[in-house]
C-alpha positions in Angstrom: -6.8 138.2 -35.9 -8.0 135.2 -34.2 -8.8 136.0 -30.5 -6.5 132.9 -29.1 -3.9 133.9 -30.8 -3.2 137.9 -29.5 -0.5 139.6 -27.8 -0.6 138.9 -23.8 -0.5 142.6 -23.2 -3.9 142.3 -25.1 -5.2 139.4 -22.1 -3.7 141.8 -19.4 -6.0 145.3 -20.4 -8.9 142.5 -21.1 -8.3 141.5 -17.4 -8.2 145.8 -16.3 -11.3 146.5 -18.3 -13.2 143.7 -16.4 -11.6 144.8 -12.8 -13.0 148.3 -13.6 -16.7 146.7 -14.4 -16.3 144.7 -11.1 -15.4 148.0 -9.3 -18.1 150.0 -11.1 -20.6 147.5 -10.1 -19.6 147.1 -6.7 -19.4 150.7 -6.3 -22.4 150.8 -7.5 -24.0 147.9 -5.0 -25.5 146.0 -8.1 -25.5 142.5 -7.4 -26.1 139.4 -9.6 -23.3 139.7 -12.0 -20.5 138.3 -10.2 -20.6 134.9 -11.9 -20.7 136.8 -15.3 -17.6 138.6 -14.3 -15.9 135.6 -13.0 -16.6 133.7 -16.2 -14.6 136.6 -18.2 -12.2 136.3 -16.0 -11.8 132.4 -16.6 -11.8 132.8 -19.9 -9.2 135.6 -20.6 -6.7 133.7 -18.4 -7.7 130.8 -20.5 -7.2 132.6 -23.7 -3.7 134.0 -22.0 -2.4 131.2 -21.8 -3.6 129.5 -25.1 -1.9 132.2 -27.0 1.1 132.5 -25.1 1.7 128.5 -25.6 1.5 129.3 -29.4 3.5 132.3 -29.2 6.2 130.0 -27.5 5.8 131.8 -24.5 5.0 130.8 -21.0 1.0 129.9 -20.4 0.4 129.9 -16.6 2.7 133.3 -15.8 0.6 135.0 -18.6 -2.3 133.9 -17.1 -1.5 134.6 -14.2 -0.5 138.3 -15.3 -3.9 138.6 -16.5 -5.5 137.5 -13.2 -3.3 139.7 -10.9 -4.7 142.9 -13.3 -8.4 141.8 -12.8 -7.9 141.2 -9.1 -5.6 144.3 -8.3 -8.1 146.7 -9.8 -11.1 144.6 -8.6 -9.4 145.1 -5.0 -9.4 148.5 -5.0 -13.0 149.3 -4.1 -12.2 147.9 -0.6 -10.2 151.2 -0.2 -13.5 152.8 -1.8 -16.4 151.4 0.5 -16.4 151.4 4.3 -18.6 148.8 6.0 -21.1 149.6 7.7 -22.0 148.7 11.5 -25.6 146.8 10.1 -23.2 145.4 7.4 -20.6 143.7 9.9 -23.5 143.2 12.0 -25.8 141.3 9.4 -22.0 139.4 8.2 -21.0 138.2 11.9 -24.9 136.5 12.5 -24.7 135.0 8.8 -21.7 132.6 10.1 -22.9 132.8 13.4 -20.5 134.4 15.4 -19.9 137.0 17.9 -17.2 138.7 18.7 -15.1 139.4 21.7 -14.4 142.5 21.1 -16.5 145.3 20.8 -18.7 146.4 17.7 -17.1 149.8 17.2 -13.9 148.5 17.7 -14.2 145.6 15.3 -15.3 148.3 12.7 -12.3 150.2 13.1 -10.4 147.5 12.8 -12.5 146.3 9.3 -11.9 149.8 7.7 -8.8 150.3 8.9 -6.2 150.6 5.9 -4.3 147.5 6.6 -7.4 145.2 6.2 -7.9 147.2 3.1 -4.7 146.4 1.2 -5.2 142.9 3.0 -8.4 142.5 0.8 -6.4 143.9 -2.2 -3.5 141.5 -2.0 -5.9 138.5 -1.5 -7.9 139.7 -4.3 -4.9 139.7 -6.4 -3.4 136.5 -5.4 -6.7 134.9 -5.7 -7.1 135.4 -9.2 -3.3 135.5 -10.1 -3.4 132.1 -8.9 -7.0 131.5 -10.8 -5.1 132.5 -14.3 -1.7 130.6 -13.2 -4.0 127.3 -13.3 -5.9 127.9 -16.3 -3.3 129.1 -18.1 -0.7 126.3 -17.6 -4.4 124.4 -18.6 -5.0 126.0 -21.3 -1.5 125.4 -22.4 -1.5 122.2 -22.5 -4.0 122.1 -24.5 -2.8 124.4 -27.2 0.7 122.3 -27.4 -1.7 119.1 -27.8 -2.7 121.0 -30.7 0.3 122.2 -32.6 
């Protein structure tokens, strides 16, 4: 079966499998293979949407479904990780920046549970709306084809 033309379900477990990697590896602190990752990404929402526009279905929502599942399970290591005082530290003098409140505080409020599901709804809406656009691209394209 021809990978463009597969089930969506089959674009939405794709988009799981890669938000576990992307956990693993962050879990895991190895760097360098975010672009890799993002590339999937790109081009399961792509393929989402190119077989959902010849399945007569609906391109960007499918996506979109498949971003939402990469960023929903991506998100989750922010429930997984705390930051650490050299980390917010080392982040706040990268964009040059101090803070008014204090240190310890600010770190409370960093790894407090609210600005973990924070991170996890961004992450999810970030790449829902990634796989919304190249879907409803990639759709177009496939109904220039048929």
């Amino acid at each position: 079966m021809d990978i463009l033309r597969r089930p969506v379900g089959t674009y939405i477990v794709i988009g799981v499998v890669l938000g576990v990697v992307s956990l693993l590896l962050a879990l895991g602190k190895v760097t360098g293979l975010g672009a890799v990752l993002d590339i999937l990404i790109a081009a399961t929402v792509f393929a989402a949407g190119f077989a959902a526009r010849t399945r007569s279905g609906h391109p960007a929502w499918s996506g979109a479904g498949a971003g939402v599942a990469y960023g929903a399970v991506s998100g989750i290591q922010a429930f997984l990780q705390k930051v650490t005082m050299s980390e917010l530290r080392t982040a706040l003098q990268d964009v040059h920046r101090t803070s008014p409140v204090s240190m310890s505080r600010l770190l409370a409020i960093v790894n407090s549970p609210g600005a973990h599901l924070g991170r996890l709804v961004v992450s999810a809406t970030v790449y829902g709306l990634l796989g919304l656009i190249l879907g409803a691209i990639a759709g177009a394209i496939a109904g220039g084809r048929e």
